[in-house]
C-alpha atoms as a printed R data frame, in Angstrom:
    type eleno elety resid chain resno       x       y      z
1   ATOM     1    CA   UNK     A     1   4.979 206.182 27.064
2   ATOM     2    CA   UNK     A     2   3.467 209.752 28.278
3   ATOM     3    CA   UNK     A     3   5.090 213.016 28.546
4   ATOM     4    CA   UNK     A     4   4.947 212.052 32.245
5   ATOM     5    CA   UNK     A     5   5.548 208.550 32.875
6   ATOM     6    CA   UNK     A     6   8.823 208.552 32.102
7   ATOM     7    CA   UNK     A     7   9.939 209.304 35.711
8   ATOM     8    CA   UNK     A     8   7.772 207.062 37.463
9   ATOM     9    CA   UNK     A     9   8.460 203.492 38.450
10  ATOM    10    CA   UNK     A    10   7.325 201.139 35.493
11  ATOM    11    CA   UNK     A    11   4.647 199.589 37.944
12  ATOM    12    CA   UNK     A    12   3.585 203.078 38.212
13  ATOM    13    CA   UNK     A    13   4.000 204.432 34.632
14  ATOM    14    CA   UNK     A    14   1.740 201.329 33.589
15  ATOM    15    CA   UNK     A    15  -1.378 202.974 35.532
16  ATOM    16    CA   UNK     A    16  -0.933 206.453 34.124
17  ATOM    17    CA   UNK     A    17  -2.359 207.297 30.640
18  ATOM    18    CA   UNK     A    18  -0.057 209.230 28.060
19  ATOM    19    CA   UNK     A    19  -0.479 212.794 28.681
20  ATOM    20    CA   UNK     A    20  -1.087 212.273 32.363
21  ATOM    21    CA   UNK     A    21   0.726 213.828 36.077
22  ATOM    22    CA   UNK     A    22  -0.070 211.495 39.162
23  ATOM    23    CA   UNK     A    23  -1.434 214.253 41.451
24  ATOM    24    CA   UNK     A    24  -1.729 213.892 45.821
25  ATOM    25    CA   UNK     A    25  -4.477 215.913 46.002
26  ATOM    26    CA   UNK     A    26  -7.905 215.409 44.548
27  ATOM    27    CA   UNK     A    27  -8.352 218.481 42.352
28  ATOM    28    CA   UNK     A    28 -11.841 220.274 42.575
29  ATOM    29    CA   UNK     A    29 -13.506 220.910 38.770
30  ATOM    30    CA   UNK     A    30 -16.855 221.576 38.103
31  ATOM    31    CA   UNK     A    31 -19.404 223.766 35.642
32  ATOM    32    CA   UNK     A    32 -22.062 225.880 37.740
33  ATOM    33    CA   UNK     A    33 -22.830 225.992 41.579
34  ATOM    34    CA   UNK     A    34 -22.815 223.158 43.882
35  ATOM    35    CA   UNK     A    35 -26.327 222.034 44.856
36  ATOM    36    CA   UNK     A    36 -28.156 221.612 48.356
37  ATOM    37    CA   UNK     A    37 -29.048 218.534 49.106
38  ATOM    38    CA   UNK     A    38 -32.513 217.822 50.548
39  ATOM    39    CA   UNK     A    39 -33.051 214.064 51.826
40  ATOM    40    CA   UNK     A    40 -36.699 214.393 51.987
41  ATOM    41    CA   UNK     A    41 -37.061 215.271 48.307
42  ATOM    42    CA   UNK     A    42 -34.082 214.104 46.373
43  ATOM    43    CA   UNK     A    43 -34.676 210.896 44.224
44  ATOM    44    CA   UNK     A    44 -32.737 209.112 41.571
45  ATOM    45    CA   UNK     A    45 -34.355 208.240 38.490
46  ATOM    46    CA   UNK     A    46 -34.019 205.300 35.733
47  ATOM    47    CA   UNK     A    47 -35.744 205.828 33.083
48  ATOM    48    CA   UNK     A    48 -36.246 205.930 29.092
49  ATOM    49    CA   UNK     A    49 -35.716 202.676 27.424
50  ATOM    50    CA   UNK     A    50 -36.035 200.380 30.151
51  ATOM    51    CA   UNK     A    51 -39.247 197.921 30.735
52  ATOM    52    CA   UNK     A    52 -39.850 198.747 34.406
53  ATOM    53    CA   UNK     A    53 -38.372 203.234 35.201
54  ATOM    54    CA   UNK     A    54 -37.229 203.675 38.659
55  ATOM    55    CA   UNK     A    55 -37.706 206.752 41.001
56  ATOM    56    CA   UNK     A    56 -35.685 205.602 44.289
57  ATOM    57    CA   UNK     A    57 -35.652 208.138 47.367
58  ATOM    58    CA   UNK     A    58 -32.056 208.243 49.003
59  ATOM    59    CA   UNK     A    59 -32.808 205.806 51.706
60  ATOM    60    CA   UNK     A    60 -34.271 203.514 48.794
61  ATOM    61    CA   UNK     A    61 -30.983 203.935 46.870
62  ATOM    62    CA   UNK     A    62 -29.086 203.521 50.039
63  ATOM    63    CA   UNK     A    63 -31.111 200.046 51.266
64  ATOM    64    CA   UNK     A    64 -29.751 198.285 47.759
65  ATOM    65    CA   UNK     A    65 -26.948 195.884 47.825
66  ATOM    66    CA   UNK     A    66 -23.586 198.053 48.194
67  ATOM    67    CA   UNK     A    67 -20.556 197.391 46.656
68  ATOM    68    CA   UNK     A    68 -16.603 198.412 46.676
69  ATOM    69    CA   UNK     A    69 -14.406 199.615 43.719
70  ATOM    70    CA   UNK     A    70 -10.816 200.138 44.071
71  ATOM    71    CA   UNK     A    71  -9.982 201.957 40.890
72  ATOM    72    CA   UNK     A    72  -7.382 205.444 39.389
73  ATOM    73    CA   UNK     A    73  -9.180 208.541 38.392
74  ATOM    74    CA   UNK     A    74  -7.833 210.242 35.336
75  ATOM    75    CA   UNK     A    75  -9.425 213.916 34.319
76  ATOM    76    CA   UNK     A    76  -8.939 214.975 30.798
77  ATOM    77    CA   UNK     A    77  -7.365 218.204 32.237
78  ATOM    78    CA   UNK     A    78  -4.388 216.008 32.919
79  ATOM    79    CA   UNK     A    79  -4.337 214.868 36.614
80  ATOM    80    CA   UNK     A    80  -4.232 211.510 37.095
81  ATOM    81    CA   UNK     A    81  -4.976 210.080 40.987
82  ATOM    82    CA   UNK     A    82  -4.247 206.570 42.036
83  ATOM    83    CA   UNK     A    83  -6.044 203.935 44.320
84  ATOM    84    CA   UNK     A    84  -9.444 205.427 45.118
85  ATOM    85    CA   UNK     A    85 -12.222 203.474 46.639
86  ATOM    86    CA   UNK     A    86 -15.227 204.121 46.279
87  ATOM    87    CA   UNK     A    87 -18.580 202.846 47.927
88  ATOM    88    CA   UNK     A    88 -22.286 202.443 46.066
89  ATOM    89    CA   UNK     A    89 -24.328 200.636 44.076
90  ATOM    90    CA   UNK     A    90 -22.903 199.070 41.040
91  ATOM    91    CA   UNK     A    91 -24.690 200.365 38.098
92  ATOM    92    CA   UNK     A    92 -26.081 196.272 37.048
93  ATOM    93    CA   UNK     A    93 -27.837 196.660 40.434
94  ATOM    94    CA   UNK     A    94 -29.924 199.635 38.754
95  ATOM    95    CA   UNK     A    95 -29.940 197.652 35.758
96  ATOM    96    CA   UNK     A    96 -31.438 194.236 36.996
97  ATOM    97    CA   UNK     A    97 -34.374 196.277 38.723
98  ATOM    98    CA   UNK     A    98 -35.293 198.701 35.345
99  ATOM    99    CA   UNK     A    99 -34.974 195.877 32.700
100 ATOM   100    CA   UNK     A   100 -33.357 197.794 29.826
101 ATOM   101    CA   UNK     A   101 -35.009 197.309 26.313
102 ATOM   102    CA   UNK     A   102 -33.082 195.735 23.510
103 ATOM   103    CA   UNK     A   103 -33.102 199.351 22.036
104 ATOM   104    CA   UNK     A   104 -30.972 200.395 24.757
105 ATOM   105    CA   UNK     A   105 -27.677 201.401 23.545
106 ATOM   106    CA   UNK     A   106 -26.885 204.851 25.696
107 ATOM   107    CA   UNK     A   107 -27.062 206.282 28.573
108 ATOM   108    CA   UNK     A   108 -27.553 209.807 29.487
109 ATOM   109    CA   UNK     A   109 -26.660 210.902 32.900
110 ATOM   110    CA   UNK     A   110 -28.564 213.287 34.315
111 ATOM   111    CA   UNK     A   111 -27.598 216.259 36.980
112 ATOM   112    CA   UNK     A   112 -27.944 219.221 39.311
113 ATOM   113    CA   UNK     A   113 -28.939 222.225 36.845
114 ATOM   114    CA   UNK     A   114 -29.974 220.337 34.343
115 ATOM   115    CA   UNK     A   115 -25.788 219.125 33.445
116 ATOM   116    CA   UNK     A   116 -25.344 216.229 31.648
117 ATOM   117    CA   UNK     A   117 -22.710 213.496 30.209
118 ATOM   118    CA   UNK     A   118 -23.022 210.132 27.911
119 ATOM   119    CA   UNK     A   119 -21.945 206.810 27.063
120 ATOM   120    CA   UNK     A   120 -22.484 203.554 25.576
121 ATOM   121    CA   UNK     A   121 -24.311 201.468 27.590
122 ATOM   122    CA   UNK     A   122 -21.572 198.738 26.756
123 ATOM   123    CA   UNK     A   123 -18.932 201.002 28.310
124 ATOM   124    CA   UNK     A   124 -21.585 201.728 31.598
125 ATOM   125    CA   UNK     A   125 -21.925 197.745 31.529
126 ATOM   126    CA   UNK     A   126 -18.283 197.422 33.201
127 ATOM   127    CA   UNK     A   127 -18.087 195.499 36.751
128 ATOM   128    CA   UNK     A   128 -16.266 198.872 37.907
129 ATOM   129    CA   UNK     A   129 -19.136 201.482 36.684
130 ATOM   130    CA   UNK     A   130 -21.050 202.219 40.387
131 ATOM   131    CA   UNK     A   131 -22.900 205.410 41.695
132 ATOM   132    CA   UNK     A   132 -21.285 206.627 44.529
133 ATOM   133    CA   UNK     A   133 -21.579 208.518 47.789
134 ATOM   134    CA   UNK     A   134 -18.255 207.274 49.696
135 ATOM   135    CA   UNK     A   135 -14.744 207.879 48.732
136 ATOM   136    CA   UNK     A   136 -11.563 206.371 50.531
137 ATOM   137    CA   UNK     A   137 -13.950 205.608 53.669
138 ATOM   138    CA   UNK     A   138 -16.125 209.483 53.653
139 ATOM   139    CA   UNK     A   139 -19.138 210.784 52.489
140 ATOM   140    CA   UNK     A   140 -18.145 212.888 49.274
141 ATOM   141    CA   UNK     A   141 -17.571 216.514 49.992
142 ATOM   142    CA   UNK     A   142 -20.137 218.626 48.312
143 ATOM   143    CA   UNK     A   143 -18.068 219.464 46.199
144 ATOM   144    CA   UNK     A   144 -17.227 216.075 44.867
145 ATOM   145    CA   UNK     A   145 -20.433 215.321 43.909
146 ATOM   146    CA   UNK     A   146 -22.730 214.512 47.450
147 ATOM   147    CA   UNK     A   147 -25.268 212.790 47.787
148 ATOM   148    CA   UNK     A   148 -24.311 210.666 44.677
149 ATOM   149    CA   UNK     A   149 -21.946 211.130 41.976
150 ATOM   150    CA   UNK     A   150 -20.819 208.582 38.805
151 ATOM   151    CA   UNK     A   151 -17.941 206.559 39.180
152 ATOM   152    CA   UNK     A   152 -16.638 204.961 35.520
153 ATOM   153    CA   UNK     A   153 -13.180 204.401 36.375
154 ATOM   154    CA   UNK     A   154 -11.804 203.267 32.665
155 ATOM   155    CA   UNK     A   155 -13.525 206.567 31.537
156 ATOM   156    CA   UNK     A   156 -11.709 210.523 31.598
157 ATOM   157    CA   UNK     A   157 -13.188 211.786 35.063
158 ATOM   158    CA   UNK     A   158 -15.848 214.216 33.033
159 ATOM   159    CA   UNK     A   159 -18.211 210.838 32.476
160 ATOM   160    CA   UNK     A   160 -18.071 210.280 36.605
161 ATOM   161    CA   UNK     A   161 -20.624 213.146 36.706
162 ATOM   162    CA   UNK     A   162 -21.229 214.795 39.949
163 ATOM   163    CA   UNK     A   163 -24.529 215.406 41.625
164 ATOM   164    CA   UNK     A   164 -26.222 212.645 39.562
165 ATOM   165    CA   UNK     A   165 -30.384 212.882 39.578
166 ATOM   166    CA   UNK     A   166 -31.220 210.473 36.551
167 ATOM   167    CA   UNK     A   167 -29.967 207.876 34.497
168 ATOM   168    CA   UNK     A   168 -31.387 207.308 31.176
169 ATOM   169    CA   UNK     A   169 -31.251 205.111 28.414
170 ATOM   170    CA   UNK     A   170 -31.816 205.735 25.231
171 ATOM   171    CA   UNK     A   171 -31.267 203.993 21.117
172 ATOM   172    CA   UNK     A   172 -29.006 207.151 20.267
173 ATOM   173    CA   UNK     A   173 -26.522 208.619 20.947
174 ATOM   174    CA   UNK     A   174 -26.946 212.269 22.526
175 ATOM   175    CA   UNK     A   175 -24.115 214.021 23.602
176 ATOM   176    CA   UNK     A   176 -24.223 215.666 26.621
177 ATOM   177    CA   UNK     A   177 -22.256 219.029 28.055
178 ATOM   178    CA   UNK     A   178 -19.080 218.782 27.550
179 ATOM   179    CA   UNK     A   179 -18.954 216.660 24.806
180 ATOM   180    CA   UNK     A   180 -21.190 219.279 22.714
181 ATOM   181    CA   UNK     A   181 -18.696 221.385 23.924
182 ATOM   182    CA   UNK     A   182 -15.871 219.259 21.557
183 ATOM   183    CA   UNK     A   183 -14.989 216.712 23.838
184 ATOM   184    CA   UNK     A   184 -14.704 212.991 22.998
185 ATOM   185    CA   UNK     A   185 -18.163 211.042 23.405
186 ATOM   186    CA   UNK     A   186 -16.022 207.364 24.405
187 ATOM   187    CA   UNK     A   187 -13.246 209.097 26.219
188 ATOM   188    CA   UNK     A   188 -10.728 206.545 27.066
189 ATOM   189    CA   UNK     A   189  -7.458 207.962 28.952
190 ATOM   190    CA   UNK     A   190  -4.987 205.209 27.789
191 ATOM   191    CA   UNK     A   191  -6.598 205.994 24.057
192 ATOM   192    CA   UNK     A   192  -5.944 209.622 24.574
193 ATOM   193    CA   UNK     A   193  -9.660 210.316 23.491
194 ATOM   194    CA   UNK     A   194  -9.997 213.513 24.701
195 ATOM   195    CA   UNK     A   195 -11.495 215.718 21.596
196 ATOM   196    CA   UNK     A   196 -14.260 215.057 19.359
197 ATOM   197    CA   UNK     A   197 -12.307 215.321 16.531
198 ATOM   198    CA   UNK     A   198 -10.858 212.379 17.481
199 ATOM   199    CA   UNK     A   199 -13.842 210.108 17.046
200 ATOM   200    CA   UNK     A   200 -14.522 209.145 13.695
201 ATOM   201    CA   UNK     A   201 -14.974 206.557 12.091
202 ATOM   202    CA   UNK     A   202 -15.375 205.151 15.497
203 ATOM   203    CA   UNK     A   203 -17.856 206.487 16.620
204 ATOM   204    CA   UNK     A   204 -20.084 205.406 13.702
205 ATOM   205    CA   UNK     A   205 -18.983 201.583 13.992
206 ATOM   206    CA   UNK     A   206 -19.457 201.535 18.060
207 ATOM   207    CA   UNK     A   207 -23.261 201.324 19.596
């Protein structure tokens, strides 16, 4: 049981990880400036270790099969919200079209200003992981990451990286900006992995 669970309902206490607050709001946090978005240039690309890269325009990316995800957000900084829903393409969409190579074990996620986060691929696999542009029936605010932000629910809210340009796979691991910074590279809330300290040996027996 976390420092803050205690209070809640157990129904409630069940969805929030040790270490966590349930929050109303939806907190703002972000590194650097928030982009413009241009329609006529912006593109989303797949690429590295896949058999056939990607470069979709937004109305490309928007003409793909959508889906729903009804999912809790949890940042590392200790907020935790409950029942978003969020509206995109499910990241196997992108997946099925690039044809990753049996290399593939990573992905890097690629953003405005050249920001960027990591994980497994087997952790981006998940039936929840999507890339978003609607939460809770609007168009993400700016500042929550429009056009198109990553959603991986299971993961600490860093790894749902905001203005998302590129995704791409890779054999190795490379950490990206926070977790350079010391932050956990798997980052599971209900885990507590918050700190790279925390990884090892993990880290070496995981893809």
């Amino acid at each position: 049981m976390g420092l803050f669970t205690k209070d809640y309902p157990a129904e409630i206490a069940a969805r929030v990880p040790p270490g966590q607050h349930l929050v109303k709001t939806w907190p703002v946090l972000h590194y650097g400036p928030i982009p413009r978005f241009d329609g006529q240039t912006w593109d989303l690309e797949v690429s590295g270790a896949v058999e056939r890269p990607l470069v979709l325009s937004y109305e490309e990316l928007r003409a793909l099969p959508t889906v729903k995800v009804h999912a809790d957000m949890h940042c590392v900084t200790g907020w935790t919200t409950l029942d978003n829903d969020w509206e995109g393409v499910a990241f196997p969409t992108l997946l099925e079209r690039a044809l990753p190579k049996p290399e593939a074990k990573w992905v890097i996620a690629h953003c405005a200003y050249g920001y960027t986060s990591n994980l497994s691929l087997a952790a981006m696999e998940d039936d929840d992981v999507l890339v978003a542009w609607r939460n809770n029936g609007e168009d993400l605010a700016p500042e929550h990451g429009w056009p198109l932000r990553l959603v991986v629910p299971k993961r600490y809210a860093w790894k749902s990286a905001k203005w998302l340009t590129g995704l791409e796979l890779t054999d190795h691991n490379e950490r990206g900006f926070w977790e350079v910074r010391g932050y956990h590279v798997h980052a599971e809330p209900f885990a507590e992995e918050r700190y790279g300290y925390q990884e090892r040996p993990r880290a070496e027996l995981e893809p």
